[in-house]
N, C-alpha and C positions, 0 to 999 in steps of 0.2 A: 291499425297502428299508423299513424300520422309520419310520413318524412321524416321531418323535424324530429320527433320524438326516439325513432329510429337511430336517427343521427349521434342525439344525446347518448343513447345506450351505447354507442358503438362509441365514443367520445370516453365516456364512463369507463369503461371496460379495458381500453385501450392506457387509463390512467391507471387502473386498478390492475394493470400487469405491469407496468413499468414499476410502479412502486414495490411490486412484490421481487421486483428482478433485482432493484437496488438491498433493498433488506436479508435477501440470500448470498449477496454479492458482500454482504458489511457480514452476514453471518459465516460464510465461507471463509471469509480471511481468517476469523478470528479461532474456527475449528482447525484449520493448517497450520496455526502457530501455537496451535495447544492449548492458546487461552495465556500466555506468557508474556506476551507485549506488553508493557508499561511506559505509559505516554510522560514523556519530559514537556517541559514547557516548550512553546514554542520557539523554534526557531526565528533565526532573523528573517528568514525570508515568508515567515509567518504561518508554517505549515509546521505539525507537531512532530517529533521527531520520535519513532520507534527505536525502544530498544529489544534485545531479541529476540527481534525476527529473524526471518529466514536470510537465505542469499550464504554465498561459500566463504570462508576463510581469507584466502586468496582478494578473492573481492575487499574484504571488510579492510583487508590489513592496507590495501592500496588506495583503499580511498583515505585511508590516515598516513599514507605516504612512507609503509611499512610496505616496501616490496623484494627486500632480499638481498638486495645492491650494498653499498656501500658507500654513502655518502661522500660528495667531492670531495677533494682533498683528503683521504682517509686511505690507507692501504688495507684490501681484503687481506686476512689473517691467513697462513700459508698453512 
């Protein structure tokens, strides 16, 4: 077996596991989420927007700017 030819296979091989890494990597998410994700259209920032998925309550409700407080000028309820 020739260097070069050596080299190929190892080149090969080297592609043929990255690929398999990304395809267990896109199948993993999708067994973690039950298979429940449904993709909306893209986002403005051009990236698709899952709905749900995982991540806590807590989380969700704060990035909608639901965090428990009491908006300015508003008095908490006694």
């Amino acid at each position: 077996m020739s260097a070069l030819s050596n080299f190929d296979e190892r080149k090969s091989e080297a592609r043929r596991r990255s690929d398999t890494v990304v395809v267990l990597t896109i199948n993993d998410a999708s067994s973690r989420s039950g298979g429940v994700d449904s993709m909306t259209p893209r986002a403005a920032s051009g990236k698709p927007k899952l709905l749900g998925s995982g991540g806590s309550m807590v989380a969700k409700l704060k990035l909608k700017g639901i965090d428990g407080r009491a908006p300015p000028g508003v008095e908490p309820a006694a």
